[in-house]
C-alpha positions as CSV (number, residue, x, y, z in Angstrom):
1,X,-1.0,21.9,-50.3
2,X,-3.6,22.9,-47.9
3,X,-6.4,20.4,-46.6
4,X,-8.9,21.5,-44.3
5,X,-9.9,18.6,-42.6
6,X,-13.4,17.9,-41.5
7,X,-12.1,15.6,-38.2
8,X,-8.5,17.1,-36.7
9,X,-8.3,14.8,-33.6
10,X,-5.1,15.3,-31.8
11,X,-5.2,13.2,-29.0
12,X,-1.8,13.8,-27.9
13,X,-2.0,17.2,-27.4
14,X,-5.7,17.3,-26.2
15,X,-5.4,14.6,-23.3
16,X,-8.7,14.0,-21.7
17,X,-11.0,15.6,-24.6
18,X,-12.9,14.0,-27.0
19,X,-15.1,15.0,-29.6
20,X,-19.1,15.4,-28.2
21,X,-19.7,13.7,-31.5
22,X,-18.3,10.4,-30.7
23,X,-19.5,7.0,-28.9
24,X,-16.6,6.1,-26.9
25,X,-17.6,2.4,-25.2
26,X,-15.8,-0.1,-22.6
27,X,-17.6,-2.4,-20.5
28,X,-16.4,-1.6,-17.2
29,X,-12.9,0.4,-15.9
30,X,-9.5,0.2,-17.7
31,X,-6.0,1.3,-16.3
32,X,-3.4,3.8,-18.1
33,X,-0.4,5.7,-16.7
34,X,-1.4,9.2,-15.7
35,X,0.6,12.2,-15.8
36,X,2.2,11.6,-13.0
37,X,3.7,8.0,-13.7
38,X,0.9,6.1,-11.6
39,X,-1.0,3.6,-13.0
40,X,-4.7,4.7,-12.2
41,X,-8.4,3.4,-13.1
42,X,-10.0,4.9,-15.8
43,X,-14.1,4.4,-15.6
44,X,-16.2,2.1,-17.8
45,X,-17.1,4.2,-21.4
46,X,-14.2,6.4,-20.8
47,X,-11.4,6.9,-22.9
48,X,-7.7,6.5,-21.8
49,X,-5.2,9.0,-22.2
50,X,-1.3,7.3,-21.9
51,X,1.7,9.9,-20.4
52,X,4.9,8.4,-20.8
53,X,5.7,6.7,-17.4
54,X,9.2,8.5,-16.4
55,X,8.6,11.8,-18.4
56,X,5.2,12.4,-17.9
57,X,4.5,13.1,-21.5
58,X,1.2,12.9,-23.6
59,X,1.5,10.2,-25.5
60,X,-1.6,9.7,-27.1
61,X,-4.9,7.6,-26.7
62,X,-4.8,4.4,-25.9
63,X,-7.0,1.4,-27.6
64,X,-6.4,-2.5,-26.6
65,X,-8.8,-5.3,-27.7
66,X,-11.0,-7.3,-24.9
67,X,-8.0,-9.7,-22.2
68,X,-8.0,-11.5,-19.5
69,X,-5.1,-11.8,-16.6
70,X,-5.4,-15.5,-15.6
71,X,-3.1,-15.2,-12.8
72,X,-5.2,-14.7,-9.4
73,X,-3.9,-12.7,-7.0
74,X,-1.9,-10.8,-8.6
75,X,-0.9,-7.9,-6.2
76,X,-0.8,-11.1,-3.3
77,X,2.3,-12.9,-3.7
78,X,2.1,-14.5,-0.2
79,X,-1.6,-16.3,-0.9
80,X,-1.9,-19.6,-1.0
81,X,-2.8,-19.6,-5.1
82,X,1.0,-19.0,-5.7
83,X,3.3,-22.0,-4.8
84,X,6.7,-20.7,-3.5
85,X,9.9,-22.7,-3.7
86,X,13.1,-21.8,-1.9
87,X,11.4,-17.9,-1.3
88,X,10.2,-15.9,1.6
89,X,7.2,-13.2,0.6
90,X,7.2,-10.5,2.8
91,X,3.8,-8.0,2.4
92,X,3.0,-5.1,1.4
93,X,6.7,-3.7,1.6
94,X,7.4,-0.6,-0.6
95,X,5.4,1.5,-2.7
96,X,3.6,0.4,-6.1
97,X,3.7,2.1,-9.5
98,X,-0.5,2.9,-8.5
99,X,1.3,4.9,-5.1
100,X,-0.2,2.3,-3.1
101,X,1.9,0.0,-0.4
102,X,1.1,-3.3,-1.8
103,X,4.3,-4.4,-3.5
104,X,6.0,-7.7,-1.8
105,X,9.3,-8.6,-1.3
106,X,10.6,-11.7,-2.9
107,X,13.4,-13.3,-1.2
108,X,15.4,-16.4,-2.2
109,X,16.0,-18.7,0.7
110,X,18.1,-21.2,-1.6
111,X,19.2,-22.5,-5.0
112,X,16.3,-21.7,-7.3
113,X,13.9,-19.5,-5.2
114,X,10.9,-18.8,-6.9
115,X,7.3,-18.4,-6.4
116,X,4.9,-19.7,-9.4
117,X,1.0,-20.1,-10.5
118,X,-0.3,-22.8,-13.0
119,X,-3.0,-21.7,-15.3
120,X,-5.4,-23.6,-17.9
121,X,-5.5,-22.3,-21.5
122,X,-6.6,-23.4,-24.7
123,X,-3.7,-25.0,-27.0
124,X,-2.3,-22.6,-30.0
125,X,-2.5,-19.8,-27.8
126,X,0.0,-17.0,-27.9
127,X,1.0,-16.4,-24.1
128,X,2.3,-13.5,-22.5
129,X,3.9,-12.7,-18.6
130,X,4.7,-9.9,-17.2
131,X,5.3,-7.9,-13.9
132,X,6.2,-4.9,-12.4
133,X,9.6,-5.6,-10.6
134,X,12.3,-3.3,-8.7
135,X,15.5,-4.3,-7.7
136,X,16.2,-4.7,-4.0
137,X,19.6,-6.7,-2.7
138,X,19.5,-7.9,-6.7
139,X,19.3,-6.0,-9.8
140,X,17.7,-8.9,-11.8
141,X,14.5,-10.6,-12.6
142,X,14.1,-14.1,-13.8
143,X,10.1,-14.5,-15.7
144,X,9.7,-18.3,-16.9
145,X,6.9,-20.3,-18.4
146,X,6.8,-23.8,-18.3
147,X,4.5,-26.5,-19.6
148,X,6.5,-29.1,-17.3
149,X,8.1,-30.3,-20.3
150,X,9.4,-27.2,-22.3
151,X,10.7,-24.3,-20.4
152,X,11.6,-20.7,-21.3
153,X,13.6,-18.1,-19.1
154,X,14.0,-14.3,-19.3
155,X,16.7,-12.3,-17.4
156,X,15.7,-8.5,-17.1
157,X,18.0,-6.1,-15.7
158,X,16.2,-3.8,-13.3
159,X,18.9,-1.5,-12.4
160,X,20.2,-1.0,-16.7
161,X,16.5,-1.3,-17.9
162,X,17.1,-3.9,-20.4
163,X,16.7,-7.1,-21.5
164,X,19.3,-9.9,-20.8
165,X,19.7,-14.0,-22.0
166,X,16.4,-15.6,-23.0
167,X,16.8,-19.2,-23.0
168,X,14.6,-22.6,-24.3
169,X,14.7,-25.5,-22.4
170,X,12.8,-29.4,-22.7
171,X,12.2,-30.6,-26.5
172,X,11.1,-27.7,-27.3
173,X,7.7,-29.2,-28.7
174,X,5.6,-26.6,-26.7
175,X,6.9,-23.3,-27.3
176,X,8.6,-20.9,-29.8
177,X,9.1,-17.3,-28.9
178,X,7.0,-15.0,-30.3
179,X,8.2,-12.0,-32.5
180,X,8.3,-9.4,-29.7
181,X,9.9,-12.2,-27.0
182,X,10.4,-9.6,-24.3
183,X,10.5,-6.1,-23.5
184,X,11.4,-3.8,-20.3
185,X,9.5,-0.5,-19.6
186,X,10.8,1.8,-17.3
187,X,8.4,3.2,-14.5
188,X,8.3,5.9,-11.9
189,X,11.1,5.6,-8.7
190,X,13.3,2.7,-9.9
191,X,9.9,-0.1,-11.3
192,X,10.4,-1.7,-14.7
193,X,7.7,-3.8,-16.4
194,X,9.1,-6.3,-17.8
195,X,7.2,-8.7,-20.7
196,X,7.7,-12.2,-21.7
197,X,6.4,-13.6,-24.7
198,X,5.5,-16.5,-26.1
199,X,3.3,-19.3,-28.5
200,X,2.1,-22.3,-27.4
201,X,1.8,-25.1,-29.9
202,X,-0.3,-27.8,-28.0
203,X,0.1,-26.7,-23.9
204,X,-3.5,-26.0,-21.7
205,X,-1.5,-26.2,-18.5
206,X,1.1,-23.1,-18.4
207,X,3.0,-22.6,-15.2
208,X,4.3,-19.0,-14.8
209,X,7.4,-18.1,-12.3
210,X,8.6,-15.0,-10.9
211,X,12.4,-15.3,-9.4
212,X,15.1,-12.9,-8.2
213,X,18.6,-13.1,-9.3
214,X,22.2,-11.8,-9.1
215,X,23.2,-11.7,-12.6
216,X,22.5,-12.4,-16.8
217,X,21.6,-16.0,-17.0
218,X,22.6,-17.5,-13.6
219,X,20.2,-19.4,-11.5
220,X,18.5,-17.5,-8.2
221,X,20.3,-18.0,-5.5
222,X,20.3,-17.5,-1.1
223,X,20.3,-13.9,-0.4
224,X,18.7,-12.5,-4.1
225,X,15.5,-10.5,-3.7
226,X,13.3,-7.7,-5.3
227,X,10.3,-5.8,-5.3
228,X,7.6,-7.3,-7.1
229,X,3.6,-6.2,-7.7
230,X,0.9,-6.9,-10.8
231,X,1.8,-9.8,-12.2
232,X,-0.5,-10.5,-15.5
233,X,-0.6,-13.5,-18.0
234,X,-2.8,-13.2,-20.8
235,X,-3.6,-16.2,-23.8
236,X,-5.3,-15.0,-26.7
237,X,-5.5,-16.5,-30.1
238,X,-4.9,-13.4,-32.0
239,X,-1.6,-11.6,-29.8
240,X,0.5,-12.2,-27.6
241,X,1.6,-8.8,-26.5
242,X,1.2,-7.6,-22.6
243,X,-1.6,-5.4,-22.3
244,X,-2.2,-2.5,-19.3
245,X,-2.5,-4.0,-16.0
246,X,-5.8,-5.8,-15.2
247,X,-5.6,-6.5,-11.2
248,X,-7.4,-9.8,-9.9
249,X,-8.5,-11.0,-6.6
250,X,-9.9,-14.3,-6.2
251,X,-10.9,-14.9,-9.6
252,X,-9.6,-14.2,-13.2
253,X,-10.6,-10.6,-14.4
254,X,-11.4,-9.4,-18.3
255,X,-10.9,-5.8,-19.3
256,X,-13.2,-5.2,-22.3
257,X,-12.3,-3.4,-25.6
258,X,-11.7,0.2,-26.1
259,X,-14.1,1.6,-29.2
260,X,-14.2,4.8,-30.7
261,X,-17.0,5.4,-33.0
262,X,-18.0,8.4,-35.0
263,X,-21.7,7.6,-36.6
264,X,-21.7,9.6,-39.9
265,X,-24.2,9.9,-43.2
266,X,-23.7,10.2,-46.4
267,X,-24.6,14.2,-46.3
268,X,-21.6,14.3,-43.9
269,X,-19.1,11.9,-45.6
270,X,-18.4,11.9,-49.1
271,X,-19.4,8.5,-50.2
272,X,-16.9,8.2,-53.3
273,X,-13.5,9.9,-52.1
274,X,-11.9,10.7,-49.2
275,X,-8.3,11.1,-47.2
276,X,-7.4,9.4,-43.8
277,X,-4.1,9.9,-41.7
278,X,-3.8,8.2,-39.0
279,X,-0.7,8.8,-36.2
280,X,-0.3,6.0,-34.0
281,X,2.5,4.8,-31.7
282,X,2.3,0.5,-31.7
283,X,2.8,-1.1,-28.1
284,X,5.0,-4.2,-28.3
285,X,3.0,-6.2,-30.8
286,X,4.5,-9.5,-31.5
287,X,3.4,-12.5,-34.5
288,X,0.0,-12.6,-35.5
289,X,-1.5,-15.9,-33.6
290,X,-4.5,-17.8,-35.9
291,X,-4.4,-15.0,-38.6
292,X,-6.1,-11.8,-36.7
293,X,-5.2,-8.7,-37.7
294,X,-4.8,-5.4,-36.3
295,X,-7.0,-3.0,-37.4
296,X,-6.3,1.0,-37.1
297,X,-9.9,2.2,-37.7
298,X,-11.5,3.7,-41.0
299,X,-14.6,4.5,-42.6
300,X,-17.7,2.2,-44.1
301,X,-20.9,0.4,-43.0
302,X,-21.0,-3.7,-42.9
303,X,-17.8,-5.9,-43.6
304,X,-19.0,-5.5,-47.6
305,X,-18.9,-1.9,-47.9
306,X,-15.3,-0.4,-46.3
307,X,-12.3,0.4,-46.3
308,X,-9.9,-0.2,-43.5
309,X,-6.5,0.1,-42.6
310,X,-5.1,-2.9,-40.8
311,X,-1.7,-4.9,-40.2
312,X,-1.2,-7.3,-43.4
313,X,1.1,-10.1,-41.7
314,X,3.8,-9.3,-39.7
315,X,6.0,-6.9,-41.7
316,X,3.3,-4.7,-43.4
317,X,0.4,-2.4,-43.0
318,X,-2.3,-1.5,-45.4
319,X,-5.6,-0.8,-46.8
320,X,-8.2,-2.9,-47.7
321,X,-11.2,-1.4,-49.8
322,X,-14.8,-3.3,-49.9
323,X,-16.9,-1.3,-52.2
324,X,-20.5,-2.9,-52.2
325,X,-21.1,-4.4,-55.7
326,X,-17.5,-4.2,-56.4
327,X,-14.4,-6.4,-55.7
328,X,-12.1,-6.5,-52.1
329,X,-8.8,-4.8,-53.2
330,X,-6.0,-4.7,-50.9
331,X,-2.8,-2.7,-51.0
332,X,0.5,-2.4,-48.5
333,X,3.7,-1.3,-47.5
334,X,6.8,-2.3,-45.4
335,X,6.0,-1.1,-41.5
336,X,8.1,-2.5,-38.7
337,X,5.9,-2.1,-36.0
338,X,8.9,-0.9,-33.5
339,X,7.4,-0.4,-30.3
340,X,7.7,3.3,-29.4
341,X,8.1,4.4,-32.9
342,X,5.6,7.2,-34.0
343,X,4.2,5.9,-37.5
344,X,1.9,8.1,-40.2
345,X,0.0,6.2,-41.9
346,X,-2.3,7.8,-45.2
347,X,-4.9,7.2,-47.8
348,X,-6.8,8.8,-50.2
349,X,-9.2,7.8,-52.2
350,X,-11.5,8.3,-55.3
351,X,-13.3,6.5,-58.0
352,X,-10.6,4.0,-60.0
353,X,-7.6,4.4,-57.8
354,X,-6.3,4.8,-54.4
355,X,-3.4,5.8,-52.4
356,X,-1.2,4.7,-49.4
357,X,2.2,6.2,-47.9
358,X,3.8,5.9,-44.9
359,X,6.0,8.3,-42.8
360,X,6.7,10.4,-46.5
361,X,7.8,7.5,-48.5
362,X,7.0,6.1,-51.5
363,X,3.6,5.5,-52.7
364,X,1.7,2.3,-53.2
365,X,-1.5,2.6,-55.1
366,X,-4.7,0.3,-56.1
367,X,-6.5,0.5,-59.3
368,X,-9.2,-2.7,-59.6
369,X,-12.6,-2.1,-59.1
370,X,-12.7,1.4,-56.8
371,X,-16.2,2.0,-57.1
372,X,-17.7,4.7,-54.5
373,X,-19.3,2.9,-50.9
374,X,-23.1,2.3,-51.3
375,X,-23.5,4.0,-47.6
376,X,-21.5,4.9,-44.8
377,X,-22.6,4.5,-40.8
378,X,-19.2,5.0,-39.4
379,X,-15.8,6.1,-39.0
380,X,-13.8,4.3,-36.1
381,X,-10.1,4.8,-34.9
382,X,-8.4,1.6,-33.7
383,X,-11.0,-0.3,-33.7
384,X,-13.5,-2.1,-37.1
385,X,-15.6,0.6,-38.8
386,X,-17.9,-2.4,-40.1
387,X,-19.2,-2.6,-36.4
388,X,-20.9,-0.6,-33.3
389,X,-17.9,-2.5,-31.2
390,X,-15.8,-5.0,-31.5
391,X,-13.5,-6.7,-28.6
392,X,-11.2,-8.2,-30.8
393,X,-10.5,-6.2,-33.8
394,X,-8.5,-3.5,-32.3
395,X,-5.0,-1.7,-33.3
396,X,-3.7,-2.9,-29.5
397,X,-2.0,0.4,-29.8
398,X,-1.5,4.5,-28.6
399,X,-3.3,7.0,-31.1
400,X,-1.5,9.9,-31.4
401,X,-3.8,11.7,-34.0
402,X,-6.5,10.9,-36.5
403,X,-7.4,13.2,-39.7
404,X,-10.4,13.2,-42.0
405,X,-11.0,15.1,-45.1
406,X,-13.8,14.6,-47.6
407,X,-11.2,15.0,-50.4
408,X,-8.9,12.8,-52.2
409,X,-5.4,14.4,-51.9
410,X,-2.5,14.1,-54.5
411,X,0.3,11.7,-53.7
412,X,2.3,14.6,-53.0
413,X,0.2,15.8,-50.8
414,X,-0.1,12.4,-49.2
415,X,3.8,12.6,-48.7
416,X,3.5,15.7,-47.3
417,X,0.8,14.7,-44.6
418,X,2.6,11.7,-43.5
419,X,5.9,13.2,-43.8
420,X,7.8,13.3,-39.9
């Protein structure tokens, strides 16, 4: 079947241009790997375009809710704000994934060398840590967080570019790892990010330590170093998952939310049908933390009169329609959020039914109390389309392509737009 759509937005292909008609909105500058692997700034109302760090492909556009890195100083591993123990820093020693030379050297002078930053958060927060590291006289990383009682430990391994033992330590009454619980990203000449993830239960004071080591599981030792730059922790009551780098100084920095609007009527959007595909690659997006959800975008006016496509727990993602005068309807399917994994997701839509499938496969369908949207304002991708902006409510994820069409396609049809 053939849809001509009335939006065809392929970001992935079309790095760097966006439709005139859209209201693209962040409160100040963002970061995103370029084309060529660096981590650059992208300026405030501007949208980011993400190339695959070692390939240098278009990946798609990127959209991450409002976060704050609470670790200061986090290009500066020699200041005073981080405590070392058994370590030598030495400055500004090799250069950074952003091609400066500000990445430091991290040495252990004995049994245990580390260097480490305590941070305040609020309890029931999900908590993530992560760095850029390379491996110097030692191929591996040790990331810990500790709330002096409870301790948890990640070995990365910066010359295989994987993840090694994670291990929980204390009574355990402070932490449980989180669904992602870590992830390693290769970088540009030899960097890896590496991620750890997890949930505090009751903790406000969070100690985060950065070590080098010689091998899985084993203790840093006299003689282990690496290369070491941007280190980030974020708490958030909604996710745990690293976000781009936010660099800080003297004081804790927050990188507002990414929102893409497209203000519509009803003489432009048909106010009782309608198809939706939306292409998106997740970042590593872990448990849901106080029942947030992610939200993907879609089409409507207030909370009361939409329908949106969002994450339904951990294991799912669906549609929820909110027809004004008529009753909230939700309907899902099985999505494992892989990180990396290209996902279609489609609906369509008309009066008394609609329609959701995922990458071609079976559909799932609604039926109670479709009635058509009183008035539409907006659609938004990755972000809430009952809302000018939001710095929460965001699919935390790359957009690979979004499709509109004032139709409402067959379930065949559906297959075939979603299909690989």
């Amino acid at each position: 079947m053939s849809v001509e759509p009335w939006i065809n937005w392929q970001f992935h292909k079309t790095p760097g241009h966006i439709d005139p008609r859209v209201i693209f909105t962040r409160a100040g500058i963002g970061r995103v790997t370029n084309r060529l692997g660096l981590v650059t700034p992208v300026p405030a109302n501007t949208a980011r375009y993400r190339f695959h760090p070692v390939s240098g492909l278009s990946e798609g556009l990127l959209v991450e809710a409002q976060r704050t890195n609470l670790l200061l100083r986090s290009e500066e591993f020699e200041n005073a704000v981080w405590t070392t123990t058994n370590l030598t820093v030495t400055a500004n020693s090799t250069t950074t994934p952003d091609g400066t030379t500000t990445a430091d050297t991290l040495a252990a002078t004995g049994a245990g060398g580390k260097i480490a930053q305590a941070v305040t958060i609020t309890a029931g927060r999900g908590i993530a840590l992560g760095v850029y590291a390379k491996a110097n006289a030692s191929s591996w990383v040790i990331l810990s967080l500790s709330d002096g009682t409870n301790t948890v430990d990640c070995w990365f391994n910066l010359a295989a570019g994987t993840t090694g033992t994670h291990t929980i330590g204390g009574s355990g009454g402070g932490f449980t790892l989180s669904f992602a619980q870590k992830w390693i990203e290769a970088q540009r000449n030899g960097w890896y990010l590496c991620a750890l993830e997890v949930t505090s239960s009751v903790s406000t004071t969070i100690a985060a330590s950065i070590a080098p080591a010689a091998a899985d599981n084993t203790a840093s030792a006299t003689g282990n170093s690496l290369f070491a730059w941007g280190a980030q922790l974020e708490a958030e009551s909604s996710l745990t998952n690293l976000s781009s780098y936010i660099p800080t100084t003297s004081a804790t920095v927050t990188r507002s939310a990414d929102n893409l609007i497209l203000p519509v009527t009803s003489s432009q959007v048909a106010l009782d049908r309608g198809t939706m595909i939306f292409e998106f690659v997740p970042r590593p997006v872990p448990l849901v933390i106080g029942g947030a959800t992610v939200v993907l975008g879609g089409i409507g006016d207030t909370f009361s009169n939409t329908i949106y496509i969002s994450r339904q727990g951990n294991t799912s993602l669906g549609v929820t329609y909110i027809p004004s005068g008529g009753a909230s309807s939700t309907v899902s399917r099985t999505c494992a959020f892989t990180p990396g994994t290209t996902y279609r997701f489609g609906v369509a839509w008309q009066p008394g039914r609609y329609a959701i499938c995922i990458d071609g496969g079976a559909i799932a369908a609604g039926q109670s109390n479709i009635v058509p949207l009183a008035s539409v304002a907006r659609i938004a991708v990755g972000c809430a389309p009952w809302s000018t902006s939001s710095p929460n409510t965001l699919s935390n994820a790359v957009h690979r392509a979004f499709v509109y069409a004032p139709i409402c396609v067959p379930d065949a049809a559906l297959q075939q737009l979603t299909a690989p």
